[in-house]
ZAVO-698864 format. One line per 3 residues: their letters; for each residue x, y, z of C-alpha. Coordinates in nm, 3 decimals, decimal comma. Layout:
ZAVO-698864
A> X Y Z | ...
//
This chain:
ZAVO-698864
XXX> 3,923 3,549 -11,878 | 4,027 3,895 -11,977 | 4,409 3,913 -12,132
XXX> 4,598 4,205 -12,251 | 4,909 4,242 -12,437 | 5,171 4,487 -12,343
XXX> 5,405 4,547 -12,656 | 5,724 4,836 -12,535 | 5,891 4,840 -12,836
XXX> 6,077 5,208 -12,718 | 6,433 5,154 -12,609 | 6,706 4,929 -12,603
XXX> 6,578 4,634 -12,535 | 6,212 4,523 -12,695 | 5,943 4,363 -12,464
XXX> 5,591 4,198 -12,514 | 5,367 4,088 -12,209 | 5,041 3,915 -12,181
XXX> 4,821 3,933 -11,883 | 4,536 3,731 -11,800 | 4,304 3,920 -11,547
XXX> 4,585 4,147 -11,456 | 4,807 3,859 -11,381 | 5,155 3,882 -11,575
XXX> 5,156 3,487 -11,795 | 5,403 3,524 -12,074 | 5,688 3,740 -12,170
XXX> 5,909 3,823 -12,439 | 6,217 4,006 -12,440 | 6,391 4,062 -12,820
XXX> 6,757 4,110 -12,747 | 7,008 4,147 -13,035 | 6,965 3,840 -13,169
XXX> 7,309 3,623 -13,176 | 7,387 3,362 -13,399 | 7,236 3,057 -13,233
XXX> 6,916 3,180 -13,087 | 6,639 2,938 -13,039 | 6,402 2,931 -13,355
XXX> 6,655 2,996 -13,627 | 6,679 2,809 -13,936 | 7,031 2,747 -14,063
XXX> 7,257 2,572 -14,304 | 7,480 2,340 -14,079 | 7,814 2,138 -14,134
XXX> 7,862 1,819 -13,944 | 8,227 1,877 -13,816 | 8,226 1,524 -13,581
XXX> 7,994 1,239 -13,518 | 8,044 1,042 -13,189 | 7,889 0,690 -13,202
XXX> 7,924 0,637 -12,837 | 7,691 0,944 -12,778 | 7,517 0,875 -13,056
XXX> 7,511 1,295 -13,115 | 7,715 1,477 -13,350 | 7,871 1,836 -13,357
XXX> 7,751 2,106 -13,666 | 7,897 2,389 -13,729 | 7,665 2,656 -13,769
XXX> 7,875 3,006 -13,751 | 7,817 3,025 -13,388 | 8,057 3,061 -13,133
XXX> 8,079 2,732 -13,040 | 7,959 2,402 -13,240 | 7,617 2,297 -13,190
XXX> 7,493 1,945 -13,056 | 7,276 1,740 -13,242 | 7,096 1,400 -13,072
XXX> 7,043 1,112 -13,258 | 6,654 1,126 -13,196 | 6,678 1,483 -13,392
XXX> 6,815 1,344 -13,674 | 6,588 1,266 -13,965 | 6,537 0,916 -14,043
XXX> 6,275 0,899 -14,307 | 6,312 0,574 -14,519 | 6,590 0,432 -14,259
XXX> 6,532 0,248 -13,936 | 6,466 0,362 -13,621 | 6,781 0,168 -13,504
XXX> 6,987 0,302 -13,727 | 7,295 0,419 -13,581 | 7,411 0,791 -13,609
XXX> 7,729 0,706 -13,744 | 7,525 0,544 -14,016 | 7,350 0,846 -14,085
XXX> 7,577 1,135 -14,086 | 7,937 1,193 -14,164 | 8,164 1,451 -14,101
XXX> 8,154 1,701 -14,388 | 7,756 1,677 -14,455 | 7,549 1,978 -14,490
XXX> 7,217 1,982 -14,340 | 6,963 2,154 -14,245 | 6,889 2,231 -13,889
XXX> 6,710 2,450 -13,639 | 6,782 2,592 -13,303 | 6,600 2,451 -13,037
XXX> 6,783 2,530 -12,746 | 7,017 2,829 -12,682 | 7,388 2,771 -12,596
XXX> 7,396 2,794 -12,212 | 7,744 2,796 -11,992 | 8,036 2,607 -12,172
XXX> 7,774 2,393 -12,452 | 7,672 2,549 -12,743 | 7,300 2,551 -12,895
XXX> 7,145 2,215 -12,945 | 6,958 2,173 -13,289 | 6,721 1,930 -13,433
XXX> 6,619 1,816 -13,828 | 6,249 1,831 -13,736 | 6,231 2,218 -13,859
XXX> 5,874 2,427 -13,755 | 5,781 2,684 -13,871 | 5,489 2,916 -13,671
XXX> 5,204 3,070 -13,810 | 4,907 3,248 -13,694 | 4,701 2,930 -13,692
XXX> 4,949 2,654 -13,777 | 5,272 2,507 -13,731 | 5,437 2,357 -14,015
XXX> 5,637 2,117 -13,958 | 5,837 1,988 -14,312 | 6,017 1,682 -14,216
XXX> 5,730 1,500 -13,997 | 5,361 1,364 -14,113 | 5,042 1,399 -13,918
XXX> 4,856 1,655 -13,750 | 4,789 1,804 -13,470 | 4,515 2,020 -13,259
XXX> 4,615 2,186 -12,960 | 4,428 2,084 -12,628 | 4,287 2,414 -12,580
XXX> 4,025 2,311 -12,891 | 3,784 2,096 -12,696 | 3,488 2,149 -12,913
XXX> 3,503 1,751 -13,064 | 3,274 1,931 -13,350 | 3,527 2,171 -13,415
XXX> 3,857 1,983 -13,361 | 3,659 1,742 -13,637 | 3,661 2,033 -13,882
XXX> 3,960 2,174 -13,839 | 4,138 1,786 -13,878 | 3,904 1,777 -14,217
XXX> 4,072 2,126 -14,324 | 4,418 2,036 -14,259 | 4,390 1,637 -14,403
XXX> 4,276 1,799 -14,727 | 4,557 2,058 -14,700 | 4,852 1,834 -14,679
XXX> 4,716 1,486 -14,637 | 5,038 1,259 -14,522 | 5,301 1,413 -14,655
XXX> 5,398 1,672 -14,393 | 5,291 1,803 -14,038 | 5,070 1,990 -13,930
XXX> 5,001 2,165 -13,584 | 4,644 2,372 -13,534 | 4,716 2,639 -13,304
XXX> 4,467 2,733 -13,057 | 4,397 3,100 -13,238 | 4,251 2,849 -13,545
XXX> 3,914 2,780 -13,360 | 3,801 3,132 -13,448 | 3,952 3,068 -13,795
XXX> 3,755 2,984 -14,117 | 3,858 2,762 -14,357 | 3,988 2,985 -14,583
XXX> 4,198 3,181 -14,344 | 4,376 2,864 -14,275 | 4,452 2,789 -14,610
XXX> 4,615 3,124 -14,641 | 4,810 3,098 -14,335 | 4,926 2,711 -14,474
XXX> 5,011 2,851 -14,823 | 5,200 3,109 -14,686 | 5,421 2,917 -14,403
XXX> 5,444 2,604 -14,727 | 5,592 2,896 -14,964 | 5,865 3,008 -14,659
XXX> 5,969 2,688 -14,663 | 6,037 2,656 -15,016 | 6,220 2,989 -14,996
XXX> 6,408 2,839 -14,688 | 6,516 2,527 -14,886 | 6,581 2,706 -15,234
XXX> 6,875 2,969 -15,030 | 7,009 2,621 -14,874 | 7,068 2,472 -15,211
XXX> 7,217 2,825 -15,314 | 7,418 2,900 -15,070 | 7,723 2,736 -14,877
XXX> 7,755 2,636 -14,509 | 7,715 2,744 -14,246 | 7,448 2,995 -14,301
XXX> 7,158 3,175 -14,168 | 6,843 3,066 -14,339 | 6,571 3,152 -14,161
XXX> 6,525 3,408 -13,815 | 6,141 3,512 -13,661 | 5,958 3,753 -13,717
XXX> 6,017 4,104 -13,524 | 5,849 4,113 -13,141 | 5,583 4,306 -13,266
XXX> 5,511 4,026 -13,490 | 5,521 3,759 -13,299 | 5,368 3,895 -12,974
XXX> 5,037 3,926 -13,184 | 5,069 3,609 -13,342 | 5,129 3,394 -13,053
XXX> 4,917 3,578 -12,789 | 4,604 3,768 -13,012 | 4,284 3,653 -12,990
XXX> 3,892 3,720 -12,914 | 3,921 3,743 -12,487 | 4,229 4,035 -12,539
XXX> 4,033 4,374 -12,493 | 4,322 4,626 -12,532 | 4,740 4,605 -12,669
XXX> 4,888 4,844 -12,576 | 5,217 4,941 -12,742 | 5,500 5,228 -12,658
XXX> 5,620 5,298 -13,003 | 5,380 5,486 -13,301 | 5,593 5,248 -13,577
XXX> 5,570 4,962 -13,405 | 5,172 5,039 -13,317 | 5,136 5,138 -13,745
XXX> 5,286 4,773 -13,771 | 5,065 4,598 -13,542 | 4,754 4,789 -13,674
XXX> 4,855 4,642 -14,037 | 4,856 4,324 -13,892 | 4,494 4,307 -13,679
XXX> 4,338 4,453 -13,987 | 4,450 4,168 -14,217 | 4,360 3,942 -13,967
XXX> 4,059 4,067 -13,738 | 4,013 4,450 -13,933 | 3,701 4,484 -13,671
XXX> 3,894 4,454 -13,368 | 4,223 4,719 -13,471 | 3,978 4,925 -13,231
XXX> 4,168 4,744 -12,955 | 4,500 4,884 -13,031 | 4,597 5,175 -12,844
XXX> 4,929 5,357 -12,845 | 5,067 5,418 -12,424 | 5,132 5,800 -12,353
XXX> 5,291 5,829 -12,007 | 5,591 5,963 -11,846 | 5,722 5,605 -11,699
XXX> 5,833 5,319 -11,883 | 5,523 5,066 -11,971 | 5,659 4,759 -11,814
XXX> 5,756 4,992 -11,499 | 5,395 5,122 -11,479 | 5,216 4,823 -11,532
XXX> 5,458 4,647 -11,264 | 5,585 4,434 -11,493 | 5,910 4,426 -11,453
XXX> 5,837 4,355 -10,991 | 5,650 4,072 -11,100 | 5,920 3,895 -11,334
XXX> 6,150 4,008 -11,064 | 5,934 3,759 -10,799 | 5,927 3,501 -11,060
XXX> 6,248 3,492 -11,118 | 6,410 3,457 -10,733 | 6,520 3,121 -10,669
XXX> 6,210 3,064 -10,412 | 5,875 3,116 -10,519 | 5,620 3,118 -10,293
XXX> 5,271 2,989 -10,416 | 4,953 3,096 -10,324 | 4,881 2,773 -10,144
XXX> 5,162 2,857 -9,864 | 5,392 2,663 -9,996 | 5,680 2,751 -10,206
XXX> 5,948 2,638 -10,455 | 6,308 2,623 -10,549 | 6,436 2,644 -10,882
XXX> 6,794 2,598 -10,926 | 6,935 2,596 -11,310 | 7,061 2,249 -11,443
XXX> 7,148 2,111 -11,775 | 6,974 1,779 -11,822 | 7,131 1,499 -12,088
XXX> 6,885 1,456 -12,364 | 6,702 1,205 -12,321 | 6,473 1,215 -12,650
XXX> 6,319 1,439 -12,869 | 6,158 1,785 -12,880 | 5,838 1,847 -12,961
XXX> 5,820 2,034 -13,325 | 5,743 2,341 -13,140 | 5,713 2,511 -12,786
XXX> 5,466 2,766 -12,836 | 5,350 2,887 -12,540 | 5,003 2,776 -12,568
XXX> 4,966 2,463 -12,802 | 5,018 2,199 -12,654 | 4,907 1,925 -12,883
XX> 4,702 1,631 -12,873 | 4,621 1,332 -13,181
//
C-alpha cells in the first residue's frame, strides 16, 4: 500500500490528509482550538456529584461544565463498586482530560485515565499494563517490543505500542518513553502549582501530529503548502528517519492543495447523510448522542487499536 500525507498549513484553517493508494483515509482539520477540545489536559473542579447517575459535573473553564462517568473515575486502591458519591465531592480538584467535545446543549465529557501520544507509545499514567496495537502481527516482534516496554515501566503504569514502533529500535523507544514520562511530570508539577480550573496540557501543532500519527516506511511523498511549516516537518523526519526527509516536498501551485488533490469532493461524499458503498449498497448516518455506557479506551488514535 502506497500512502501520502497532505499537510496545507496556508490559510485560515490548517489541514492534514493521508491517502492510501490515492484513496482519501484520515483527516485533520486544526481549528482555533476552544477550551474543551478533545485531547486536552486540564485542572478540573468537581462543582456537583449525582449518585443516581453515578457522573459528576467539573468545571473546567469551558463554556459549559463537563461530564464525568463513574467508570472514568480513578479507583486505584478502592473497589470497583465503590460508589461515585464515595469518591468525589463537590469542591475536589482533579485532574482530567477531554475525551469527547461538547456537542449541542452537553458540554465535553472527560475521563481520569489521562494519555498521552507519542511517536511510538501511548502513555497512559493512571492505568498498568501494556499494550501492542493489532497492526504488529509479527509474534517475534510483538515479543520484543512487550520485553522493551516491561523493562521500561514494569507494572506501574501503561503502556500502548503504536504501530510506527515495529520499525523502531530499542533505543528509540526509550527516548520516545522518557520523553512522554518527563511531560507528564511537567503536567502534574503546573497542577500542584497552579489553581483550578486550568489548562495543563494541549497537542502538539497539525504539523506535528499529522507526522506523528500517520509517518511511516509505505508514505513515499508529504507534501506540505507552507515553507515554515515544511522547515518544521523536515526537523522532525530528520530526528526521526534523517534518510527519508528526501520525501518531503513543499506544493507550488496556483489552487489550494486540498482543492487540487480533490480532497475537499471526497470529504464532501463522506460526509452526506447516505453513503453509497462500493458493494451497491449504501448507508445512513444520522448524528445521535448515546448515554455512556462504560469506559473509553486510553486513546483513539486512528490506527492502534490494541490488543493484550
Amino acid at each position: 500500500m502506497q500512502r501520502e500525507i497532505l499537510i496545507s498549513a496556508h490559510g485560515l484553517l490548517p489541514r492534514a490528509a493521508l491517502l492510501e493508494d490515492n484513496e482519501l483515509a484520515e483527516v485533520y482539520y486544526d481549528a482555533n482550538r476552544s477550551k474543551g477540545a478533545a485531547g486536552q489536559i486540564y485542572k478540573g473542579c468537581v462543582t456537583d456529584v449525582l449518585p443516581g447517575m453515578q457522573a459528576a459535573f467539573v468545571n473546567i473553564g469551558a463554556e459549559k461544565n463537563a461530564f464525568l462517568y463513574i467508570d472514568e473515575v480513578d479507583k486505584r486502591n478502592r473497589s470497583k463498586q465503590t460508589p461515585i458519591e464515595q469518591l468525589l465531592h463537590p469542591g475536589d480538584e482533579i485532574i482530567v482530560q477531554v475525551s469527547k467535545e461538547a456537542v449541542g446543549t452537553k458540554g465535553p465529557r472527560v475521563t481520569e485515565f489521562v494519555s498521552l501520544p507519542g511517536r511510538y507509545l501511548v502513555l497512559s499514567p493512571k492505568t498498568t499494563g501494556i499494550g501492542i496495537s493489532r497492526k504488529i502481527t509479527s509474534k517475534a516482534e510483538r515479543t520484543r517490543l512487550r520485553q522493551t516496554m516491561t523493562r521500561l515501566c514494569g507494572e506501574e503504569i501503561g503502556l500502548i505500542v503504536r504501530t510506527a514502533a515495529r520499525f523502531a529500535s530499542e533505543e528509540e523507544c526509550v527516548l520516545d518513553f522518557e520523553r512522554l514520562r518527563d511531560q507528564w511530570e511537567a503536567i502534574v508539577k503546573k497542577a500542584e502549582r497552579l489553581p483550578a480550573p486550568v489548562l495543563l496540557y494541549e497537542d502538539e501543532s497539525l504539523t506535528v501530529r499529522a507526522l506523528r500519527d500517520f509517518f511511516s516506511p509505505e508514505v513515499i511523498e508529504v507534501v506540505v503548502d507552507d515553507p515554515a511549516a515544511l522547515r518544521e516537518a523536515k526537523a522532525l523526519i530528520s530526528n526521526w528517519m534523517p534518510e527519508w526527509t528526501g520525501r518531503l516536498t513543499l506544493f507550488h501551485g496556483n489552487m489550494d492543495l486540498f482543492e487540487q488533490r480533490g480532497i475537499d469532493q471526497s470529504l464532501n461524499k463522506a460526509l452526506r447523510r447516505k453513503i453509497w458503498l462500493r458493494s451497491g449498497g449504501y448507508l445512513i448516518i444520522d448524528h445521535t448522542e448515546a448515554w455512556p455506557l462504560g469506559p473509553l479506551p486510553p486513546c483513539s488514535l486512528h490506527d492502534d487499536l490494541i490488543s493484550g
